[in-house]
N, C-alpha and C positions, 0 to 999 in steps of 0.2 A: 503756581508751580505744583502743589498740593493733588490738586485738580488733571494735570499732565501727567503727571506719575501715577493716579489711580486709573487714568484712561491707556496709559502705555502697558501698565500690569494686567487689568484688563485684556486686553487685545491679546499678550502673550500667552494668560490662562485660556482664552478663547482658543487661538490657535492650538495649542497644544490638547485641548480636549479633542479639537479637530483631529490635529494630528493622531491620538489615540484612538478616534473610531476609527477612521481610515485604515490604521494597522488593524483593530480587529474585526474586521467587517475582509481584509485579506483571509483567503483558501489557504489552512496549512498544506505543509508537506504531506508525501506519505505515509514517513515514520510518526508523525508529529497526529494525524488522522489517526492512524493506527492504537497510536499510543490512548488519546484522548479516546476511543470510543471502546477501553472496557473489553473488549471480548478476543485480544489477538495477543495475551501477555506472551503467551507463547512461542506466537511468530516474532515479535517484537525482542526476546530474550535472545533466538536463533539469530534474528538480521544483527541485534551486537557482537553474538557468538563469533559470527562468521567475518566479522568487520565491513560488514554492508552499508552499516548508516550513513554514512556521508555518501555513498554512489543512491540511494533512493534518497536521500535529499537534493540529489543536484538537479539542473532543470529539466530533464527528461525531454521530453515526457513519456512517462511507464505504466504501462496499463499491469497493474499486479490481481492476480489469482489467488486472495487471502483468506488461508485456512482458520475458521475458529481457533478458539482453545478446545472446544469438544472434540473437531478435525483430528487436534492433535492428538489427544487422549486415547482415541480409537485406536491409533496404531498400534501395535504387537509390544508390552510391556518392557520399560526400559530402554524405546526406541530415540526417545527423546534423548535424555540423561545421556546415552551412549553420543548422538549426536552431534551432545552441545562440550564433548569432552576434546581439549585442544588439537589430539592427535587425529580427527575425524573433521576436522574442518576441513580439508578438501570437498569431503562429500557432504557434508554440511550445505556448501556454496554451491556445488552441483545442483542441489535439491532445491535452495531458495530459487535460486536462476531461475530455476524450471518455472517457475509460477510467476514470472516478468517477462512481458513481449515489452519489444520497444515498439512506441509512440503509443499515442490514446485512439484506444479502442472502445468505444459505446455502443450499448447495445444493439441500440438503433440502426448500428453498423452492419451489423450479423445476422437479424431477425430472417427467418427461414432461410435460411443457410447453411449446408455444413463444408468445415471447411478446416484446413491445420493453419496453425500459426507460429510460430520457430521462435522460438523463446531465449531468453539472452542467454540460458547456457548451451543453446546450441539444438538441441535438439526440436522435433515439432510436437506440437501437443494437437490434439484431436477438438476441434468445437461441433457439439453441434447447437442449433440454436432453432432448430424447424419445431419443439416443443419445449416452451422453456428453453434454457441453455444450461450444457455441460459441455466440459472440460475434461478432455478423458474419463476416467470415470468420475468424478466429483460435479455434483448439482450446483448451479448458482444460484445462492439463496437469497443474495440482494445486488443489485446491479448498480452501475452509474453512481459512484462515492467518487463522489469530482474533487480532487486536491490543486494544490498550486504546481504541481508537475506531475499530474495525469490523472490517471481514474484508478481506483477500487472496485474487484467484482468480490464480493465476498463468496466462501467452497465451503461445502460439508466434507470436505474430503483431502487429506494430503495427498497429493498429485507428485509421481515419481518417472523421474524419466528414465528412457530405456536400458542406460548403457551400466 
């Protein structure tokens, strides 16, 4: 009996070690990518600000246009702070949009091409991709950040749309 019980616990710690690679060998989310790599506190403070997280956590898939923290820094002082203040979340949500096309968009997709892409707040943003890729005016400084509900282009630049 002794013997049956160290073979059945066995088997369950086995399993269950399984079962934990399995979940971390899974692609986070976007917020969750975002979060984990360090360089987007900024954007990651704003998509709360604005109560975005749960719509870039769902299944997408969403190709996002993610500005550093440097990105943000550059903007005209105080731009931030003003943004992330409740009364300003309209245009808060304007602006994140702007840097989300729906469905996954890969480089590979775009290489010499230029072309607009209509972004989930509606407006188009400008690609070109025939040197390098940019985004209206913001360079893509790393490309193809594959999550479990789309891709990552990372931007030196906050990206504003027109209206």
């Amino acid at each position: 009996m002794n013997l049956l019980k160290s073979i059945a616990t066995g088997a369950v710690a086995v399993a269950l070690s399984i079962s934990a690679a399995t979940a971390s060998s899974k692609r986070a989310d976007i917020v969750q990518t975002a979060v984990d790599a360090g360089s987007f506190s900024t954007l990651v403070a704003a998509v709360k600000a604005a109560g975005l997280v749960e719509t870039l956590q769902g299944p997408g898939p969403f190709t996002v246009f993610a500005p550093t923290d440097e990105a943000f820094a550059r903007l005209p002082a105080g731009t931030v702070e003003n943004l992330l203040k409740p009364e300003n979340r309209g245009k808060l949500v304007a602006i994140l949009t702007y840097h989300v096309v729906p469905g996954k968009v890969m480089s590979k997709d775009i290489t010499g091409k230029k072309t607009k892409a209509k972004s989930v707040e509606g407006s188009e943003i400008a690609v070109d991709a025939t040197s390098g890729v940019k985004v209206d005016n913001a360079k893509v400084i790393k490309a193809d950040i594959e999550t479990s509900n789309g891709v990552i282009h990372v931007i030196d630049k906050v990206i504003m749309p027109q209206s």
